[in-house]
Structure formats: structure tokens, C-alpha cells
N, C-alpha and C positions, 0 to 999 in steps of 0.2 A: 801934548795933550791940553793945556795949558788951552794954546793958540783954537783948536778944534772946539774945545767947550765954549769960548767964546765966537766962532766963527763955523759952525757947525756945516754951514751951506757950502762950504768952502773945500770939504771933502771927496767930491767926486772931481775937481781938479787936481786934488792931492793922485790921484788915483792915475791921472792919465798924466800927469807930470812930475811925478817922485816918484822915488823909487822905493816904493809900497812894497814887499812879500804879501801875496794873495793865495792862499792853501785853501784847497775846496775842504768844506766839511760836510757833514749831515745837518740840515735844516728842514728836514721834513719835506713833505708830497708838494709845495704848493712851490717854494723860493728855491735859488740857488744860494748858498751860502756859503760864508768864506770866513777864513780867520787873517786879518789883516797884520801883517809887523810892521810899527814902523820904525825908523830908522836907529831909535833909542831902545828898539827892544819894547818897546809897549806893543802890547796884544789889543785887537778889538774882535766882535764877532758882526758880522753884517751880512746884510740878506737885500737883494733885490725883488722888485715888486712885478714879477711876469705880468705881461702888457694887456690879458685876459681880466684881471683882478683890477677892482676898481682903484684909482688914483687915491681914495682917503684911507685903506685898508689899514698901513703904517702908524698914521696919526693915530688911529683908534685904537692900536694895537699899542702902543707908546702911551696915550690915557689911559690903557686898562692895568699896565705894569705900574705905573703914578699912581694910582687908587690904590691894587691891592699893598704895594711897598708902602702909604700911608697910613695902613693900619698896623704900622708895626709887630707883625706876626711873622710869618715867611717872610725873609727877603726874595727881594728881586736886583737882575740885572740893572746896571745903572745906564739909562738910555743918553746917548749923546748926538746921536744924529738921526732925525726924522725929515725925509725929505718926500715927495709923493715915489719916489724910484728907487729909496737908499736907506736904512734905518739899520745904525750902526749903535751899540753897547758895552759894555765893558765884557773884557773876555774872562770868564768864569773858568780858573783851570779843573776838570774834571776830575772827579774820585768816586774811591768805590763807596757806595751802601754800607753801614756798618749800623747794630741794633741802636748803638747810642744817638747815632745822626738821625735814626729814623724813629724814634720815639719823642726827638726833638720836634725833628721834622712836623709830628702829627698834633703837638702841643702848641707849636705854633702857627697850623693850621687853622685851630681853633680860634685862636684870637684874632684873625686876619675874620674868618668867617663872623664870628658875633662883633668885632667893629661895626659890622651892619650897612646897612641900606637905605636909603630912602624910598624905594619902593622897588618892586618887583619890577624886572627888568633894568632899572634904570644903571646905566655908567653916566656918571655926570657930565655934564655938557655935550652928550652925544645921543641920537636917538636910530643911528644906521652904525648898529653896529654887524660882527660877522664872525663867522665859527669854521674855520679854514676858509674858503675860497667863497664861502656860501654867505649870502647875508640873515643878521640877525636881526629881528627887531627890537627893540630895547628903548621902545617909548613905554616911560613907565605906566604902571599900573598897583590901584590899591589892593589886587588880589578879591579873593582868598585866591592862596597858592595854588590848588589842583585847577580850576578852571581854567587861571594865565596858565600855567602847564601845559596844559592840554592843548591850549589856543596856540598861543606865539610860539611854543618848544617845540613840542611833537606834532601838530598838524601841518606848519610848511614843510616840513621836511617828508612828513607822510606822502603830502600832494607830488611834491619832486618825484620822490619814490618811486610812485606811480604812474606818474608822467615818462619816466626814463624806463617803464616796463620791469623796474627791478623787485622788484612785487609781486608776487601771485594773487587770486582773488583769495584765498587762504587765507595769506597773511594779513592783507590789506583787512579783511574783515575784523579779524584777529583783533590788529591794533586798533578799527574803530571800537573793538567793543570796548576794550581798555579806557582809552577815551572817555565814551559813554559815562562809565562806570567810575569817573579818577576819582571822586569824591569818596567812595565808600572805604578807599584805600586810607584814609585817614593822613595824618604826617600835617596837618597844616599847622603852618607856624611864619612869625615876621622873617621878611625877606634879611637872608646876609650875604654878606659881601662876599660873592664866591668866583675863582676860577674862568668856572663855566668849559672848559674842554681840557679836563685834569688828568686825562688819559697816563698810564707812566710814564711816555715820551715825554709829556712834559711836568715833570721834574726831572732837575738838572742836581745831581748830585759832586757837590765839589770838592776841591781835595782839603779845604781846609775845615770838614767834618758839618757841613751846616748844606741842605739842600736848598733853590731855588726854585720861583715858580716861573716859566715862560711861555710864551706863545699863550697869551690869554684870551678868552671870548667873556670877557670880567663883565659880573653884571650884580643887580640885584634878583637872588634866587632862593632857590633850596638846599641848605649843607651836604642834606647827603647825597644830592646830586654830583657833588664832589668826591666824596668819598665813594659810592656807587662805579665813579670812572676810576676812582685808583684801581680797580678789582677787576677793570676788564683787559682782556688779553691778556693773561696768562698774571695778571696782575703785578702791585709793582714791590720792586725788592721789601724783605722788611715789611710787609702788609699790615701782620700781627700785632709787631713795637706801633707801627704807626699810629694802629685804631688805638690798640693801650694809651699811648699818649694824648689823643686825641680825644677821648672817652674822661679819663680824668681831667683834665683840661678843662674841655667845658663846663665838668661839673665843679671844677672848682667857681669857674667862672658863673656860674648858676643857672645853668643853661644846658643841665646832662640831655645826653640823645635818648630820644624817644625807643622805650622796650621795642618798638615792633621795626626798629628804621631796618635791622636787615631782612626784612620781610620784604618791605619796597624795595629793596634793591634793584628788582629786572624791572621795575618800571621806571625808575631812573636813567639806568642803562638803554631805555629803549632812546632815550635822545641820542645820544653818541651812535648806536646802531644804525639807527634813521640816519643820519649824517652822513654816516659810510654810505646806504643803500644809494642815497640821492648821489655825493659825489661816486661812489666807485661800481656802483649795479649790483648785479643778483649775488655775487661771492658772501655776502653777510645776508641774504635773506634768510637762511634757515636761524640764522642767531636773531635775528627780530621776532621771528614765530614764535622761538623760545621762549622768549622774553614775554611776549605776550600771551600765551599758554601759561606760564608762570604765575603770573597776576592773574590771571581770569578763574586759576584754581583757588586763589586765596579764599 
């Protein structure tokens, strides 16, 4: 381990000339991933970069775990190898959910999120960034928060949307009016250091009672953007403890959440929705409608 932290590039020959153990795991829709042994019994987790997805994907992906693990809130995975085909970390052994982890969990959240931002959109030093396979933009910007919203989050992905026919003229309306309209929904507040694709795949719950954040699209945003995505798909373990935790928290911190933030909720959610539509097609259209039927009754 030693040799690798200093010699990081060094690793995809380790691969094809020692004798590595490579165990597939689950890494999500985009990488194949693998849990690596090596010879001393140290674990890594690493993901290859399909040949579709652009060569800096990893880099930005490695900046955004370095951001959010310096706000001292969440942990994150400790990145050792960033290469443009190879991005390899420490291996987090898995555990289950329990109310104490996830109460931590959601307290810690909060301090990663108001460590803050320099502006909306922005991960430092990077202005191409990306949200699975899809790019982001994250040239910053002074806001106010709903118009970048509306601009950079939810209308590329709207366009894709509709570009790939995953869309109906229904929906498509639907969310423009949302659009239209994001200002009256209130919630504006300074960008924090958030996430950005907080779905509950990614948190990694570990066995030594403390969860992780991974696979980030890290930027300067909206908190409950974050929290918004813990809540979609069937939601993530522990929801309750989370927001508890996370709810005092901030207000300790002096910066309680807004009476109305779960009132926005499905307009949050319409980013992560969109995302699906554009990469995966019509199977989440009718969850986007909702969403935006949602908001247009407020």
C-alpha cells in the first residue's frame, strides 16, 4: 500500500503482472467494478472508465470526494489511484443501517453541506463536470439559486429528455411550467457544498457504524437537493433518524431548514428524474409528470 500511494500509475501493471484477486462487485449502471486483494490481504474498490465516458470523468470524480471529505462532515472513501481508465480507493467493508449510524449519518451531512461554496455550481478547479455518464456544467455562477436551477440542472437534461423522445408533449410542458415558475417556489438561500447525485445507492453504509458518501456529481448547490434525493426510490434506510439528525444539526449550526423545504421536494427530485429520462428513456416519465404536477399545485 505503501509502494501504490506513492507510485499510483503503477497499478494497472500490478494488475496484469501480480497476482491481484479481482472479485466483481456492484458499481453502478455506468463502470465495471471490482474489489481487488492484494497479496497482504489489503482490499481496494476500483472501477474502470467504459470507453463511451469521457477520459476526465475519474479526475472529477476524485476532486469531488477531496472537496466533500474536506469539509469534515461525511466521510469519504480514501482515493489512491486516479488514472483516465482506472480509479481505485480504499475498500469500505459494508454494514448494515442502524438508527444510531443514521442519525449520525444526517448530522454529518449538515456540516459537509454548510462548509459551503463559493458559488453555485462551482467544484474547484473544475468547470466540466458530470452526473453518471452525462455531463455537468459547473461553471460557477452568483445565482439566485432557482434561475441556475432551472438553467444548468433541470433544462439540459429536460432537452436530452426530449431529444431521446422520452417525453411526452404532457410532460415536457409540465416541466416547462415548473421552470417558468421556480422562483415563486421560494427556498433561495447561499450555495452549499452538496453531493449532487445523493440518490441511496450512494451511501455506503459501513460496518464500523459510520456511513460514506460516493460516486459524487459534488458541486455548489441546494441542500435539499440532497436531501430530496435521499427520498427517492423507495428511499434510503433510516430516512427519519437521518432528517432528525440533520434538522438539529443545522440548527445548531445556525442555519435550521427552511418550514416549507419539504414542500419542494418534487422539485428537487425533478433533477435526478430528468437524469433517468435523458440516460434510461420513457420508464421514469410518468415519475417526472408527478413531480411536476406536484409543484404546479403548490
Amino acid at each position: 500500500m505503501a509502494y501504490l500511494r506513492a507510485h499510483p500509475q503503477h497499478l494497472p501493471t500490478f494488475l496484469t503482472h501480480q497476482r491481484i484477486r479481482q472479485t466483481p462487485v456492484g458499481g453502478g449502471s455506468i463502470s465495471d467494478a471490482f474489489r481487488l486483494t492484494l497479496d497482504d490481504g489489503t482490499s481496494l474498490f476500483a472501477k474502470n472508465r467504459p470507453e463511451a465516458v469521457p477520459r476526465t470523468l475519474f479526475e472529477v470524480e476524485a476532486a469531488g470526494l477531496g472537496w466533500l471529505g474536506a469539509a469534515d462532515g461525511v466521510p469519504v472513501p480514501e482515493v489512491l489511484v486516479v488514472l483516465p481508465d482506472l480509479l481505485a480507493m480504499e475498500w469500505i467493508e459494508p454494514g448494515a443501517p442502524t438508527p444510531e449510524a443514521a442519525r449520525r449519518f444526517g448530522a454529518e451531512l449538515a456540516v459537509t453541506h454548510l462548509a459551503g461554496a463559493p458559488a453555485f455550481g462551482e467544484l474547484p478547479g473544475h468547470t466540466d463536470g458530470f452526473i453518471g455518464a452525462l455531463p455537468q456544467d459547473d461553471t460557477p455562477s452568483a445565482g439566485p439559486w432557482g434561475p441556475w436551477f432551472a438553467e444548468r440542472r433541470l433544462l439540459p437534461h429536460l432537452r436530452r429528455s426530449v431529444d431521446n423522445r422520452a417525453l411526452d408533449q404532457e410532460t415536457h410542458a409540465a416541466v416547462a411550467r415548473v421552470l417558468d415558475r421556480i422562483e415563486s417556489f421560494g427556498g433561495d438561500e447561499p450555495p452549499s457544498r452538496i453531493h449532487g447525485d445523493l440518490w441511496p445507492g450512494n451511501v455506503l453504509w459501513g460496518a464500523d457504524g459510520r456511513a460514506r458518501l460516493i460516486d459524487p456529481a459534488a458541486h455548489g448547490g441546494h441542500r435539499e437537493t440532497d436531501l430530496a434525493a435521499l427520498l427517492l426510490f423507495g428511499g434510503v434506510p433510516e430516512q427519519n433518524q437521518i432528517i432528525s439528525g440533520y434538522a438539529e444539526a443545522a440548527a445548531a449550526l445556525g442555519r435550521p431548514l427552511d418550514d416549507r423545504w419539504e414542500a419542494r421536494i418534487p422539485l428537487h427530485q425533478l433533477h435526478l428524474l430528468l437524469v433517468h429520462t435523458a440516460l434510461f428513456g420513457s420508464a421514469y416519465r410518468a415519475r417526472v409528470r408527478q413531480a411536476a404536477h406536484l409543484m404546479l399545485r403548490r
